[in-house]
C-alpha positions, 0 to 999 in steps of 0.5 A, a space after each residue: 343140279 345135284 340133286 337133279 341127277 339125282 332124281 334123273 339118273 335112273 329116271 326112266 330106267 325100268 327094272 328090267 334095264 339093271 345095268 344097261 345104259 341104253 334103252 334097247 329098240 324093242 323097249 323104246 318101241 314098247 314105250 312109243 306103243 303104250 298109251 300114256 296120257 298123264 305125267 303119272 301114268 308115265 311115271 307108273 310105266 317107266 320109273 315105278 321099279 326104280 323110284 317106288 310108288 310115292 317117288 322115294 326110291 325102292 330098297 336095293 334088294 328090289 331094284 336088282 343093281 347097285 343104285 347112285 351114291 345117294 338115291 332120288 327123292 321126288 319129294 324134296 321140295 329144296 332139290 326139286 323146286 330149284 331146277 329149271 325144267 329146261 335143265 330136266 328136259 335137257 338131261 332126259 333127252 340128251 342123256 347124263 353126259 351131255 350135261 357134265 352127269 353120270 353115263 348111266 343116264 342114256 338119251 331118251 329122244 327115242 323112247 319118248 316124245 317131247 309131249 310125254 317128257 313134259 309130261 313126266 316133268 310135270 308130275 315130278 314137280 308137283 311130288 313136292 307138295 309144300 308151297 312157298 317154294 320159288 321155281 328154278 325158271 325165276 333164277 335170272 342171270 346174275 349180273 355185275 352190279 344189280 342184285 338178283 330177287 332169288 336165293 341161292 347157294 354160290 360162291 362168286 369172285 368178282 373184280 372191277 378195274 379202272 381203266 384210267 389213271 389212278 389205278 384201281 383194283 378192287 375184288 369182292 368174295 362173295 358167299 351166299 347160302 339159301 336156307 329154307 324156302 325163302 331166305 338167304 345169307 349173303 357175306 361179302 369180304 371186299 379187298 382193293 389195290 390203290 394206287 397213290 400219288 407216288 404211283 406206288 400201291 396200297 391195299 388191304 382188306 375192306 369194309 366186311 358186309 354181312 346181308 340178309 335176303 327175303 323172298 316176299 313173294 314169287 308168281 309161278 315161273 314169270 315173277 319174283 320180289 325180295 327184300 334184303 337188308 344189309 350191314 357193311 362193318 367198317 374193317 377196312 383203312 380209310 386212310 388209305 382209302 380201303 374202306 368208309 370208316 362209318 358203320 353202313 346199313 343197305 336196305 333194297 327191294 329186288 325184282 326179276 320178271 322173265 319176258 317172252 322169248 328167253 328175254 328178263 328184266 331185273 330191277 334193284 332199288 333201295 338206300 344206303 343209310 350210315 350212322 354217321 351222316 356228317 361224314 357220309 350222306 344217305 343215299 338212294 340206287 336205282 339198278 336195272 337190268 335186262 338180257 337174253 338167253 342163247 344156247 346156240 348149240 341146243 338144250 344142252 350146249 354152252 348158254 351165251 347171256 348178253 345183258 346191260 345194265 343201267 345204274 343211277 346213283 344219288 346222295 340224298 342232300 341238297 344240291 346232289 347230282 345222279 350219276 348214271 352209269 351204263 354197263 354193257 355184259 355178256 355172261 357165258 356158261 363155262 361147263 357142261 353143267 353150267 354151275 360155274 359161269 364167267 361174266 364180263 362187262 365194262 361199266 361206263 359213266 354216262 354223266 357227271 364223268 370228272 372223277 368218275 373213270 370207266 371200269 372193266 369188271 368180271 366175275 366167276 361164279 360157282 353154284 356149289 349147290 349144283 356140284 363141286 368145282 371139279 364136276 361137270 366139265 
């Protein structure tokens, strides 16, 4: 979202607005009055003194006032792409503030309709004319265990605990950085608490996963497919339990599908393969997810994401057993931006449950791309 304000911060501030915050009555009137009936005409009408004509901005000397630290461009497909268009109608009808962004973008609920924002919205995206690029609308809530399909920029920390005795600790610092249209690097540094017999506790650092993510395909704003392969490097003590002591590789297809009424689903599947079978077998993982989407309060209120989860889990060996596992959660915007995000859930064995305790996990999660961590509250 950055970017987004960016390109929305004087999005529809005519030129003769210089440095006014709010659209006056007579220019709102002026603007109902005006015929206009295609996102560009709107664009012409209202945002050409600004942004120029091809949608990279016009020079200072033109536009009369003192322009963001770094001004939109309509055609940058990596800014543009990535947003929702509910996020872009949210700032254009309720203003810079109301979404953790500057005061100088004003409400427009009274100078244009819906119909005319949608409009608007429309052209803006199609001055990206590259194709490959996924839309925002497929980025689906991350959840605790099932990996996402679409690329991102974040930093999350997340920690599972065990509800019972022995005592488990076990965090992850997980960097993911998008480059390009379709792909992504992900690094994963795991560090865990255990407690042993003597009821004292170890703990250190895990085995370090380095992880490569594909997008192999995306269908407008209802579907997404990726692949990702993964290599966990044994860093960590398996003496203490700390880590496997086998050079393991991950490889996955992920699938995100929006449904009707703010509804998704998300589905993992995929094999983990060591290098060394004697002491850890192959195994095969199934993950699915689906949630909802509340805002409560608006466009541009706090979103509440409730979601479960089901896991299923099988060494690939004569006599093995699948583990299921269900994880119910909720997700919860924690600023007005919502580039940052709590997640709570509690992951519970549904069968083979001797060994197998019962976990309270969360996470935070920073989208960087979107702002620092200071911004937006």
């Amino acid at each position: 979202m950055k970017l987004l304000l960016r390109i929305l911060v004087t999005l529809l501030l005519p030129s003769v607005l210089s440095a006014q915050t709010q659209p006056t009555p007579s220019q709102q009137a002026s603007t109902k009055g005006m015929k206009l009936d295609t996102g560009e005409e709107i664009f012409k009408a209202a945002c050409i003194g600004c942004h120029g004509p091809d949608g990279t901005g016009q020079p200072q000397t033109i536009l009369g006032f003192e322009p963001p630290p770094a001004f939109p461009d309509f055609t940058d497909c990596n800014g543009s792409t990535r947003e929702k268009t509910s996020d872009w109608s949210a700032i254009i009808h309720e203003g810079g503030p109301a979404r953790g962004f500057s005061e100088i973008m004003p409400s427009w609920n009274e100078a244009l309709t819906t119909d005319q924002i949608n409009k608007l919205i429309g052209f803006l995206r199609s001055r990206c004319e590259e194709e490959g690029w996924p839309l925002g609308e497929l980025n689906l809530p991350r959840t605790l265990f099932t990996e996402k399909a679409f690329p991102e920029d974040e930093w999350v920390l997340t920690t599972t605990v065990n509800t019972t005795s022995p005592g488990e600790v076990s965090s992850a610092l997980i960097y993911e950085k998008r480059f390009g249209r379709r792909n992504q690097l992900e690094f994963v540094a795991p560090f865990s608490f255990l407690q042993d017999s003597s009821n004292g506790w170890d703990g250190g650092i895990g085995d370090l996963i380095l992880g490569y993510k594909r997008v192999l395909f995306s269908l407008g704003t209802s579907t997404i497919l990726s692949a990702q392969g993964e290599v966990s490097v044994p860093t960590g003590n398996k003496v203490k339990g700390l880590g496997s002591g086998v050079t393991t590789f991950e490889t996955f297809a992920a699938l995100g599908q929006n449904l009707p009424r703010s509804t998704f689903l998300q589905i993992q599947t995929g094999f983990e393969l060591p290098t060394d079978t004697e002491q850890i077998p192959n195994a095969y993982f199934f993950r699915a997810a689906t949630g909802k989407t509340f805002m409560p309060n608006g466009r541009a209120g706090r979103a509440w994401i409730p979601m479960v989860e089901f896991l299923a889990d099988r060494e690939l060996e004569s006599g093995a057993r699948t583990d299921w596992d269900i994880v119910p959660e909720m997700q919860v915007t924690l600023n007005r931006r919502q580039h940052i995000r709590l997640n709570v859930g509690v992951r519970t064995p549904i069968n083979n449950r001797a060994g197998r305790p019962t976990q309270l996990g969360f996470y935070v999660l920073w989208d960087f791309f979107d702002g620092g961590l200071r911004e937006g509250w």
